[in-house]
C-alpha positions in Angstrom: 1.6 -15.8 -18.4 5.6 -16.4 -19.0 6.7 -13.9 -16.5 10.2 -14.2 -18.3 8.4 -12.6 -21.9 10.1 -8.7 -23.0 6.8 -7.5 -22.5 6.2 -8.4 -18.7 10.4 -8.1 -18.3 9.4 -3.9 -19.6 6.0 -3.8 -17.9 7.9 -4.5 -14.8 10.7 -2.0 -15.2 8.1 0.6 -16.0 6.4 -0.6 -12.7 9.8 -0.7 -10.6 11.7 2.7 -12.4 7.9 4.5 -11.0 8.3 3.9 -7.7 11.9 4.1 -7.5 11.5 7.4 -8.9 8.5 8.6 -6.7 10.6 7.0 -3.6 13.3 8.8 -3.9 11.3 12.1 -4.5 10.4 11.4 -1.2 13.3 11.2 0.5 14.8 14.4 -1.1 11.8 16.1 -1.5 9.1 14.9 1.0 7.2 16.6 3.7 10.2 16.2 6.9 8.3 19.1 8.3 8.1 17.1 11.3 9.7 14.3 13.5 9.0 11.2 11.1 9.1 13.2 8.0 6.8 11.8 5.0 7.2 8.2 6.8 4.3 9.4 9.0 1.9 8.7 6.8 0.9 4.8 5.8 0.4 6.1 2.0 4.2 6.5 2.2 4.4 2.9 3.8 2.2 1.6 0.8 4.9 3.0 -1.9 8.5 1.8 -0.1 6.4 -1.4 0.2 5.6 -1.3 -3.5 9.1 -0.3 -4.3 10.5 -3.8 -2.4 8.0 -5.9 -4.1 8.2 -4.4 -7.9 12.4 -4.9 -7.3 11.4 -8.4 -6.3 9.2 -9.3 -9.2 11.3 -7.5 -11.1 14.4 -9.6 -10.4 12.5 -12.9 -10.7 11.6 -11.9 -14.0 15.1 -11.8 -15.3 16.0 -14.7 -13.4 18.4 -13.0 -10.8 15.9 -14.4 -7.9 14.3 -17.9 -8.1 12.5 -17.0 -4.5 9.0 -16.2 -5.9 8.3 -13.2 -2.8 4.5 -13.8 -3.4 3.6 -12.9 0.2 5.9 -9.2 -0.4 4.2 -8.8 -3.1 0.2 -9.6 -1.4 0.7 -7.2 1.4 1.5 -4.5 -0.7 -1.5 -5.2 -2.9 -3.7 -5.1 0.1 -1.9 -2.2 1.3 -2.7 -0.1 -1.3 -6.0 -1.0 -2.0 -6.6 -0.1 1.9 -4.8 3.2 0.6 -6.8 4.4 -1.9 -9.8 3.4 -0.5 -9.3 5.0 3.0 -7.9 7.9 1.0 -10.8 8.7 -1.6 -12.7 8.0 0.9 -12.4 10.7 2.7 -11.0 13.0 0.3 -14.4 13.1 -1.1 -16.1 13.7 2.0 -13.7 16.3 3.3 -9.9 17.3 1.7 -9.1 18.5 5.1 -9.4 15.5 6.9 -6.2 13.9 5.3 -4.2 17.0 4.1 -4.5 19.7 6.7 -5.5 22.3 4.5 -2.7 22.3 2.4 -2.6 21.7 -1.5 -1.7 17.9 -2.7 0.7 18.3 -6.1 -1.3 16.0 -8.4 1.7 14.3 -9.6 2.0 12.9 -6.1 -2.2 12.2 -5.1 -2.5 10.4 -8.6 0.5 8.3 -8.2 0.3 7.3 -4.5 -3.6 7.1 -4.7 -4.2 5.8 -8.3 -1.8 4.8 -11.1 1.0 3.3 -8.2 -1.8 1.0 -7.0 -3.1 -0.2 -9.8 0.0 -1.0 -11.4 0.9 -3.1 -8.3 -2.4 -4.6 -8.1 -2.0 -5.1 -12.0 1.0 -7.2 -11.5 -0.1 -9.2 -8.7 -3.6 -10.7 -10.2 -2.3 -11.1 -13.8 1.0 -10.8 -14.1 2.4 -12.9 -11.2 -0.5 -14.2 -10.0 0.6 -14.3 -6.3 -2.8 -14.6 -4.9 -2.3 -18.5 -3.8 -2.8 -19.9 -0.5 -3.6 -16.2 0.8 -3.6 -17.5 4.3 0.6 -17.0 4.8 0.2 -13.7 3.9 -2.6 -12.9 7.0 0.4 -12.4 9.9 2.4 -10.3 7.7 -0.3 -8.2 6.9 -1.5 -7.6 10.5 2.0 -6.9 11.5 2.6 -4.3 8.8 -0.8 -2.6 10.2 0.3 -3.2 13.8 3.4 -1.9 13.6 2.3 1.3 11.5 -0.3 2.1 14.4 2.5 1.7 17.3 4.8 3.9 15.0 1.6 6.6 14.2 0.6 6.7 18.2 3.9 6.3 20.4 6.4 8.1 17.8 4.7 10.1 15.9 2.3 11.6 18.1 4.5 11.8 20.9 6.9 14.2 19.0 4.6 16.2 16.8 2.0 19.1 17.7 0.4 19.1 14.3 -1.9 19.0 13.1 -4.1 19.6 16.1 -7.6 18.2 17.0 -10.1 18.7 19.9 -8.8 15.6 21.5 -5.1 15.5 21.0 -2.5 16.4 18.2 0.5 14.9 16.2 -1.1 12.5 14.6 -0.5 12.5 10.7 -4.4 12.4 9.8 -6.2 15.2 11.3 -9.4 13.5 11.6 -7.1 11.0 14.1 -6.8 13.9 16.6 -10.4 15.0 17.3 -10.9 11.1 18.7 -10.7 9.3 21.5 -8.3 6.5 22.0 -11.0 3.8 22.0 -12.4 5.5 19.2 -9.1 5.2 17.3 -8.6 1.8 18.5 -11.8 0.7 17.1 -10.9 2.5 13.8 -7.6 0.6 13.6 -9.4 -2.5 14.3 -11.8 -1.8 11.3 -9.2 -1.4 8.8 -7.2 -4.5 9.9 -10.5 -6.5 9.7 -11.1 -4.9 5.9 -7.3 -5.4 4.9 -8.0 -9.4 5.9 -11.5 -9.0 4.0 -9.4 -7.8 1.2 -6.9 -10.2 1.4 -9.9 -12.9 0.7 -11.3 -11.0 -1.9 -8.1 -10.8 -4.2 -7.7 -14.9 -3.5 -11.0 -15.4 -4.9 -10.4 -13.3 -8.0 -7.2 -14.8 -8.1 -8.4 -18.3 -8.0 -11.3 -17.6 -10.6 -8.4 -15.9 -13.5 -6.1 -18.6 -13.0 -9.0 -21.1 -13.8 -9.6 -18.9 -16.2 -6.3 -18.8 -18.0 -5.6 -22.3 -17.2 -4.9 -23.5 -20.5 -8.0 -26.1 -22.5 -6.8 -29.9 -22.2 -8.2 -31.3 -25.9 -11.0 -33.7 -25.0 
Protein backbone atom coordinates (compact mmCIF):
# COMPACT_ATOMS: atom_id res chain seq x y z
CA UNK A 1 0.00 0.00 0.00
CA UNK A 2 1.45 3.65 -1.05
CA UNK A 3 1.42 5.15 2.31
CA UNK A 4 1.77 8.59 0.44
CA UNK A 5 -2.07 7.88 -1.44
CA UNK A 6 -5.11 10.88 -0.20
CA UNK A 7 -6.81 8.08 1.16
CA UNK A 8 -4.18 6.66 3.77
CA UNK A 9 -2.76 10.69 4.01
CA UNK A 10 -6.95 11.21 5.43
CA UNK A 11 -7.24 7.85 7.12
CA UNK A 12 -4.36 9.02 9.06
CA UNK A 13 -5.51 12.47 9.99
CA UNK A 14 -8.75 10.90 11.09
CA UNK A 15 -6.60 8.49 13.16
CA UNK A 16 -4.17 11.39 14.52
CA UNK A 17 -7.06 14.40 14.95
CA UNK A 18 -8.97 11.25 17.38
CA UNK A 19 -6.47 10.98 19.69
CA UNK A 20 -5.34 14.45 19.69
CA UNK A 21 -8.71 15.21 20.46
CA UNK A 22 -9.32 12.53 23.18
CA UNK A 23 -5.70 13.51 24.68
CA UNK A 24 -6.31 16.63 25.19
CA UNK A 25 -9.78 15.92 26.79
CA UNK A 26 -7.76 14.41 29.16
CA UNK A 27 -5.62 16.82 30.20
CA UNK A 28 -8.42 19.46 30.60
CA UNK A 29 -10.96 17.18 31.49
CA UNK A 30 -9.57 13.97 33.06
CA UNK A 31 -9.89 12.37 36.37
CA UNK A 32 -6.78 14.55 38.49
CA UNK A 33 -8.77 13.51 41.50
CA UNK A 34 -5.63 12.23 42.77
CA UNK A 35 -1.78 12.53 42.77
CA UNK A 36 -1.05 11.33 39.08
CA UNK A 37 -4.29 12.49 37.74
CA UNK A 38 -5.73 10.23 34.71
CA UNK A 39 -1.85 9.30 34.04
CA UNK A 40 -2.44 6.59 36.70
CA UNK A 41 -4.02 4.41 34.74
CA UNK A 42 -1.98 2.41 31.75
CA UNK A 43 -5.24 2.88 29.41
CA UNK A 44 -4.18 6.60 29.51
CA UNK A 45 -0.48 5.41 28.74
CA UNK A 46 -1.95 3.37 25.64
CA UNK A 47 -3.60 6.71 24.13
CA UNK A 48 -0.54 9.45 24.61
CA UNK A 49 1.34 6.42 23.16
CA UNK A 50 -1.12 6.19 20.23
CA UNK A 51 -1.10 9.96 19.89
CA UNK A 52 3.05 9.87 19.41
CA UNK A 53 2.88 7.15 16.95
CA UNK A 54 -0.40 8.35 14.74
CA UNK A 55 1.77 11.99 14.56
CA UNK A 56 4.60 9.82 13.48
CA UNK A 57 2.91 7.89 10.69
CA UNK A 58 1.14 10.75 10.08
CA UNK A 59 4.22 12.88 9.22
CA UNK A 60 5.85 10.12 7.17
CA UNK A 61 2.92 10.03 5.16
CA UNK A 62 3.29 13.55 3.88
CA UNK A 63 6.91 13.15 3.71
CA UNK A 64 7.87 15.60 6.62
CA UNK A 65 9.70 12.45 8.32
CA UNK A 66 11.71 9.85 6.32
CA UNK A 67 12.44 7.91 9.84
CA UNK A 68 9.90 5.12 9.39
CA UNK A 69 9.17 4.95 13.69
CA UNK A 70 8.03 1.20 13.19
CA UNK A 71 9.08 0.23 16.70
CA UNK A 72 6.74 3.55 18.15
CA UNK A 73 4.31 2.51 16.30
CA UNK A 74 4.50 -1.79 17.50
CA UNK A 75 4.47 -0.90 21.18
CA UNK A 76 1.55 1.01 20.91
CA UNK A 77 -0.19 -1.78 19.01
CA UNK A 78 0.68 -4.22 21.62
CA UNK A 79 -0.26 -1.80 24.17
CA UNK A 80 -3.54 -1.48 23.32
CA UNK A 81 -4.40 -4.80 22.51
CA UNK A 82 -3.05 -5.63 26.25
CA UNK A 83 -5.68 -2.70 26.98
CA UNK A 84 -8.58 -3.83 25.73
CA UNK A 85 -8.07 -7.24 26.52
CA UNK A 86 -7.16 -6.65 30.31
CA UNK A 87 -10.02 -4.20 30.23
CA UNK A 88 -12.99 -6.29 28.79
CA UNK A 89 -11.75 -8.69 30.53
CA UNK A 90 -12.64 -7.80 33.57
CA UNK A 91 -15.19 -5.39 32.87
CA UNK A 92 -17.27 -8.38 32.00
CA UNK A 93 -16.58 -10.22 35.00
CA UNK A 94 -16.97 -7.31 37.37
CA UNK A 95 -17.36 -3.22 36.37
CA UNK A 96 -16.04 -2.59 39.81
CA UNK A 97 -12.81 -4.02 39.52
CA UNK A 98 -11.52 -1.32 37.05
CA UNK A 99 -13.79 1.71 37.71
CA UNK A 100 -14.47 1.86 41.45
CA UNK A 101 -18.01 2.08 41.31
CA UNK A 102 -18.24 5.00 39.36
CA UNK A 103 -19.99 5.41 35.82
CA UNK A 104 -17.55 5.27 32.58
CA UNK A 105 -18.94 8.09 29.86
CA UNK A 106 -19.23 5.89 26.81
CA UNK A 107 -17.55 8.29 24.68
CA UNK A 108 -14.51 7.65 26.65
CA UNK A 109 -14.79 3.37 27.39
CA UNK A 110 -15.49 3.04 23.55
CA UNK A 111 -12.66 5.05 22.41
CA UNK A 112 -9.87 4.08 24.80
CA UNK A 113 -11.18 0.39 24.83
CA UNK A 114 -12.45 -0.11 21.25
CA UNK A 115 -12.50 2.26 18.22
CA UNK A 116 -8.72 3.95 19.44
CA UNK A 117 -7.28 0.51 19.32
CA UNK A 118 -8.45 -0.73 16.44
CA UNK A 119 -7.66 2.16 14.38
CA UNK A 120 -4.07 1.95 15.65
CA UNK A 121 -3.90 -1.64 15.21
CA UNK A 122 -5.61 -0.93 11.68
CA UNK A 123 -2.69 1.20 10.69
CA UNK A 124 0.02 -0.87 11.89
CA UNK A 125 -0.90 -4.47 10.08
CA UNK A 126 -2.23 -2.81 6.79
CA UNK A 127 -1.46 0.40 6.50
CA UNK A 128 2.16 0.69 7.51
CA UNK A 129 2.90 -2.67 7.92
CA UNK A 130 5.37 -2.17 10.78
CA UNK A 131 5.28 -5.60 12.00
CA UNK A 132 8.96 -6.56 10.61
CA UNK A 133 11.73 -7.90 12.52
CA UNK A 134 9.50 -7.74 15.78
CA UNK A 135 12.45 -8.60 17.88
CA UNK A 136 13.72 -4.52 18.22
CA UNK A 137 10.66 -3.83 19.47
CA UNK A 138 10.82 -6.59 22.69
CA UNK A 139 13.09 -4.03 25.05
CA UNK A 140 10.95 -1.18 24.39
CA UNK A 141 8.05 -2.93 25.09
CA UNK A 142 9.16 -4.40 28.48
CA UNK A 143 10.45 -1.00 29.48
CA UNK A 144 7.13 0.76 28.70
CA UNK A 145 5.53 -2.11 31.05
CA UNK A 146 8.38 -1.74 33.63
CA UNK A 147 8.35 1.60 33.93
CA UNK A 148 4.36 1.78 34.14
CA UNK A 149 4.57 -0.81 37.18
CA UNK A 150 7.39 1.31 39.11
CA UNK A 151 5.26 4.47 38.37
CA UNK A 152 1.68 2.49 39.48
CA UNK A 153 3.57 1.00 42.83
CA UNK A 154 6.20 3.64 44.16
CA UNK A 155 4.18 6.93 42.98
CA UNK A 156 1.09 6.21 42.67
CA UNK A 157 0.42 4.16 45.48
CA UNK A 158 2.48 5.85 47.73
CA UNK A 159 0.52 9.17 47.40
CA UNK A 160 -3.01 7.93 46.98
CA UNK A 161 -5.62 6.31 49.54
CA UNK A 162 -8.11 5.27 46.92
CA UNK A 163 -9.42 3.17 46.02
CA UNK A 164 -8.97 0.95 48.99
CA UNK A 165 -8.53 -2.93 49.13
CA UNK A 166 -8.11 -5.53 52.03
CA UNK A 167 -4.48 -5.53 51.38
CA UNK A 168 -3.37 -2.01 50.67
CA UNK A 169 -4.81 1.09 48.73
CA UNK A 170 -3.77 3.75 46.00
CA UNK A 171 -3.43 1.70 43.49
CA UNK A 172 -5.43 2.81 40.23
CA UNK A 173 -7.19 -0.71 39.75
CA UNK A 174 -9.04 -1.71 42.74
CA UNK A 175 -8.62 -5.31 42.17
CA UNK A 176 -4.65 -4.33 42.61
CA UNK A 177 -5.30 -3.48 46.31
CA UNK A 178 -6.91 -6.59 47.71
CA UNK A 179 -3.38 -8.52 46.71
CA UNK A 180 -0.36 -9.27 47.87
CA UNK A 181 2.85 -7.98 46.45
CA UNK A 182 4.00 -11.32 45.10
CA UNK A 183 0.61 -11.73 43.94
CA UNK A 184 0.86 -8.42 41.98
CA UNK A 185 4.33 -9.27 40.94
CA UNK A 186 3.21 -12.34 39.38
CA UNK A 187 0.35 -10.47 37.68
CA UNK A 188 2.80 -8.00 36.20
CA UNK A 189 4.87 -10.79 35.04
CA UNK A 190 1.88 -12.39 33.22
CA UNK A 191 1.03 -9.42 31.23
CA UNK A 192 4.62 -8.73 30.22
CA UNK A 193 4.86 -12.40 29.09
CA UNK A 194 1.37 -11.92 27.05
CA UNK A 195 2.40 -8.31 25.66
CA UNK A 196 5.74 -10.45 24.23
CA UNK A 197 3.24 -13.28 23.14
CA UNK A 198 1.38 -10.60 21.42
CA UNK A 199 4.21 -9.04 19.96
CA UNK A 200 4.79 -12.59 18.02
CA UNK A 201 1.38 -12.91 17.16
CA UNK A 202 1.03 -9.55 15.20
CA UNK A 203 4.66 -10.57 13.37
CA UNK A 204 3.12 -13.61 12.11
CA UNK A 205 0.00 -11.94 10.83
CA UNK A 206 2.16 -9.43 9.67
CA UNK A 207 4.45 -11.60 7.77
CA UNK A 208 1.47 -13.75 6.21
CA UNK A 209 -0.53 -10.11 4.74
CA UNK A 210 2.63 -8.86 3.36
CA UNK A 211 3.07 -12.26 1.51
CA UNK A 212 -0.18 -11.80 0.91
CA UNK A 213 -0.18 -8.45 -0.75
CA UNK A 214 3.16 -9.00 -2.21
CA UNK A 215 2.37 -8.23 -5.63
CA UNK A 216 2.23 -11.70 -8.54
CA UNK A 217 5.62 -11.78 -10.60
CA UNK A 218 4.11 -13.00 -14.29
CA UNK A 219 5.47 -16.48 -14.76
Amino acid sequence: MDIHARPVVIFRWIVFLLAAGYCLQQLFAGNWGGPGGPFRYLTIWALFLSFYAASRMLALSEHRITRPHQVTAMCAAVLNVMVVFLYWRLFLTDPSTVSNGAPIDWYLQYYLHALGPALQLMDALFVGRVFRRVWRAVLPLLAIIATYVAWAELFVQRFNTKPEGSVTSGLPYPFLNSMEWGERLNFYLFNGGTALALLVVLGLIGAVLARAMRPQVPA
